[in-house]
N, C-alpha and C positions, 0 to 999 in steps of 0.2 A: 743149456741150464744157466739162468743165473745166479750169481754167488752168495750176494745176499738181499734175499728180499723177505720182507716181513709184509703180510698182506699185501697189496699192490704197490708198496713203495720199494724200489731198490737203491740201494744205497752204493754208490761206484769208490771203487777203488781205483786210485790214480798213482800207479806203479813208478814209471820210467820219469816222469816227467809232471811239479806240480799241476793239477787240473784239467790235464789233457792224458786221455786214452785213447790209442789210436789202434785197430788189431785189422789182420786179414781175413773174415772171419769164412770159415768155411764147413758149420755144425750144419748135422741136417735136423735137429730137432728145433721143433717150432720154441717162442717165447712168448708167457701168458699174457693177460693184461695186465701193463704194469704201468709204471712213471718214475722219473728220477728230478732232480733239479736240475742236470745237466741240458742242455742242448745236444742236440744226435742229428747227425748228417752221414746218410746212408749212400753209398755207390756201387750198385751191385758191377761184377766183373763178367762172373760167370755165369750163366742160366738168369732167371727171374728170380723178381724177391715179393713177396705180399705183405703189407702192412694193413692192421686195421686199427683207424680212428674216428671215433665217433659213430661206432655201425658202418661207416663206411668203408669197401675194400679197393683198396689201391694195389692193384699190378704195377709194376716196372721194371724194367730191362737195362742190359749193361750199357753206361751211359747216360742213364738217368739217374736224378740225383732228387734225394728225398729229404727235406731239412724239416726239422719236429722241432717245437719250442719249448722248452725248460715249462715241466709241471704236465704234460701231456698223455694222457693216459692213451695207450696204444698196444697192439698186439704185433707179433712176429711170425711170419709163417716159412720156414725155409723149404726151397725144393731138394730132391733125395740127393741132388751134387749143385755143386758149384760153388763160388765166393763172392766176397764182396766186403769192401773197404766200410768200417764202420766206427766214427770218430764221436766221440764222449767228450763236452768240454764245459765246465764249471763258470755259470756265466759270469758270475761274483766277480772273478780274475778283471775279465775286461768291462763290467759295468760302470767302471768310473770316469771310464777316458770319453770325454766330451763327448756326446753325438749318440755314444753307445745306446742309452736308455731312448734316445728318439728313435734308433733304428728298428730296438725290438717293439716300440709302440705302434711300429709300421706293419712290423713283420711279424704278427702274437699268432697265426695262428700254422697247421703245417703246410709247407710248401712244396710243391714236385713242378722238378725242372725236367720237363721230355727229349730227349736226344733231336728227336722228328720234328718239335715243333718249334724249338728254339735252340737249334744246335751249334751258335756262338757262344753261347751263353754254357750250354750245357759243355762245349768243349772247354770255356775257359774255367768254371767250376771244376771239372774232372780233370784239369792241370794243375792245381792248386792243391788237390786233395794227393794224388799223386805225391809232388813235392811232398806234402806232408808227412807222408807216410815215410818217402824216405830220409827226411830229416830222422823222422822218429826213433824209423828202426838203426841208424847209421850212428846214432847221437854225438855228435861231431862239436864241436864248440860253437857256441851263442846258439846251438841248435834250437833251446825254448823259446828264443828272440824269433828266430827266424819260425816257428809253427805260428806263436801267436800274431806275427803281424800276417802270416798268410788267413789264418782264422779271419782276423780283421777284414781283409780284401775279399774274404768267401761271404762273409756278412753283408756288407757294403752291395757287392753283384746282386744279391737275391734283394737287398730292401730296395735299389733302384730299380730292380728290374718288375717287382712288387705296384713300386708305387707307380711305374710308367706305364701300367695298364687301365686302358679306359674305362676300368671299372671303377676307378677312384671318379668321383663326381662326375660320370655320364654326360648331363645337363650341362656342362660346364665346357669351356673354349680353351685351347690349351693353356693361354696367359691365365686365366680364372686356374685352370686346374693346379698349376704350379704355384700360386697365390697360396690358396685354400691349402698345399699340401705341405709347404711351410709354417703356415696357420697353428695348423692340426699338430705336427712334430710338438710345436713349441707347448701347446695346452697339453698333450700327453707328456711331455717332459717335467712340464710342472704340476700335472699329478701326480708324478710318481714320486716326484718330492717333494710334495705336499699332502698325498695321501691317508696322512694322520690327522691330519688338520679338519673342519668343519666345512667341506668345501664345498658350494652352491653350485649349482645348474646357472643360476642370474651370473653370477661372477665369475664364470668361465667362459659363459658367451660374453660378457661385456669384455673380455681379454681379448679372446676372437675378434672383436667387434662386429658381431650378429645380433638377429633377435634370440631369444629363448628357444623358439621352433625352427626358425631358419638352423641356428646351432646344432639344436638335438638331431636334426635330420641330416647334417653334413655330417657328424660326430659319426652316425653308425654307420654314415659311408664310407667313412676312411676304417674306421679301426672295424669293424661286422659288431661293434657291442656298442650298448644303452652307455650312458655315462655312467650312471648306477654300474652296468654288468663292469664295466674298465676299474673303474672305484675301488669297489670290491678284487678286482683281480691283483692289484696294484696291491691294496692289502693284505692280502693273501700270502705274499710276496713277502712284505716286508716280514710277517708275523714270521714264515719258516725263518728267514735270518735271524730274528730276534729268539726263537724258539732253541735254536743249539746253545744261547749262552746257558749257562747254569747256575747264573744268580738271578735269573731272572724264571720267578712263576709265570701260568699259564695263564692269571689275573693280568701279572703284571704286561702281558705282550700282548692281552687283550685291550688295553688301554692303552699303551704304546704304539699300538697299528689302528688303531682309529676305529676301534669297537666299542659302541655304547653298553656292551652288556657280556658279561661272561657266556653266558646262552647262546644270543646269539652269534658267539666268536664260534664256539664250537658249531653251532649246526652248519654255518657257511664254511668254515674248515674242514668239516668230514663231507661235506657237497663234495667240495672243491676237491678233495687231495684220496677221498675214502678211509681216512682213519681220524681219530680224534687230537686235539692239539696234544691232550698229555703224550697220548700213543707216539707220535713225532717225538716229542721232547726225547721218549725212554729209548724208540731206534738212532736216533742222534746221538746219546751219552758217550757214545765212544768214538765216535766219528768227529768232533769237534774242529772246527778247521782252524 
């Protein structure tokens, strides 16, 4: 069951430790379609686990390690036993510290690491989570210090291991591919802090130094989205930050996040999230960080 969810949104509560929820969970009832802001990085122990996102159904096993991106709408399906390590963490905390916002522009969409098919990777993830847990449950001094920089190093692992696959520009020779993949970081880094701003397709390639098309076609090879679709996601983004303050109207964060029109702030925000800005605002009121 989860504790509080208002239409598909849930809202986590961060007990032991600012921003981080860490549990062993071991319920046999499934969890609906939902979404949070947090980041969720799943490790089953015991038995399988099944997620579904986007219609699609992902199986995995103990060892495998399933990371979902903050805003993700996804289901749960537990089997009649078993557990599995499953950690909650408020991306806000660490969005600031350099690099952060390139990594999630690498890493936007969900990830599963297979025991089988990358099993350095999957053991060095499944030690870190570990650690984690026993930091958590032991809560020993500087223990926040010590989760958050292993969060950090569990991030890091998946956005290198993300971007060292030859699915990032195909066409390209390794020195091209490493070129193009710092390229990209940098123009996602600067939408995401730019995002409110009037920002053009011309003057994003001319940053890149590409043409318009050469651009638009590398663009959706790194990040899987149009510039438009990243734009928009980026603003989405900023609006929920801006949406818990409470001097601030549903006007006013539509303008704020780089929306030409109160309408359309709302239709792409109930796309996006399935409720409307105000509806946010009023499950926020109490939650205020």
């Amino acid at each position: 069951m989860i504790p509080e969810l208002e239409g598909t949104r849930e809202t986590i509560r961060y007990d032991l430790i600012k921003g981080i929820r860490l549990y062993r969970n071991r319920e046999v009832e499934d969890y609906p379609l939902h979404w949070h802001t947090a980041l969720e990085i799943i490790l089953p122990i015991e038995n399988d686990y099944t997620a579904i996102i986007d219609n699609q159904v992902i199986h995995f096993f103990p060892g495998d390690i399933l990371f979902i991106p903050p805003g993700t709408l996804h289901q749960l399906k537990a089997p009649k036993e078993g557990s599995r390590y499953i950690l909650l963490a408020d991306y806000s905390l660490i969005g600031n510290i350099p690099g952060v916002d390139s990594l999630f522009a690498a890493v936007n969409a969900p990830a599963l690491v297979r025991k089988e098919e990358n099993p350095e990777l999957a053991e060095y993830l499944s030690s870190l989570v570990e650690h984690l847990f026993n930091e958590y449950v032991q809560h020993d001094s500087f223990c926040a210090a010590s989760i958050y920089s292993d969060l950090i190093r569990f991030l890091v692992a998946i956005g290198r291991a993300h971007l060292n696959t030859e699915n990032k520009f195909p066409d390209a020779t390794n020195a091209k591919r490493h070129e193009y993949i710092q390229r990209f970081m940098t123009i996602c880094e600067y939408m995401t802090k730019h995002c409110a701003e009037d920002v053009s397709m011309d003057e994003l390639a001319s940053l890149a130094g590409f043409s318009r098309f050469h651009f638009s076609r590398l663009f959706k090879q790194f990040t899987g989205l149009s510039c438009y679709e990243y734009l928009t996601q980026c603003r989405i983004d900023l609006a929920e930050r801006l949406l818990i303050n409470p001097d601030l109207s549903v006007t006013d964060v539509a303008m704020q996040a780089g929306f030409n029109s109160l309408s359309t702030f709302n239709r792409i925000f109930k796309q996006a999230r399935n409720c409307t800005p105000t509806e946010y605002k009023k499950m926020n009121k109490n939650h205020r960080l």
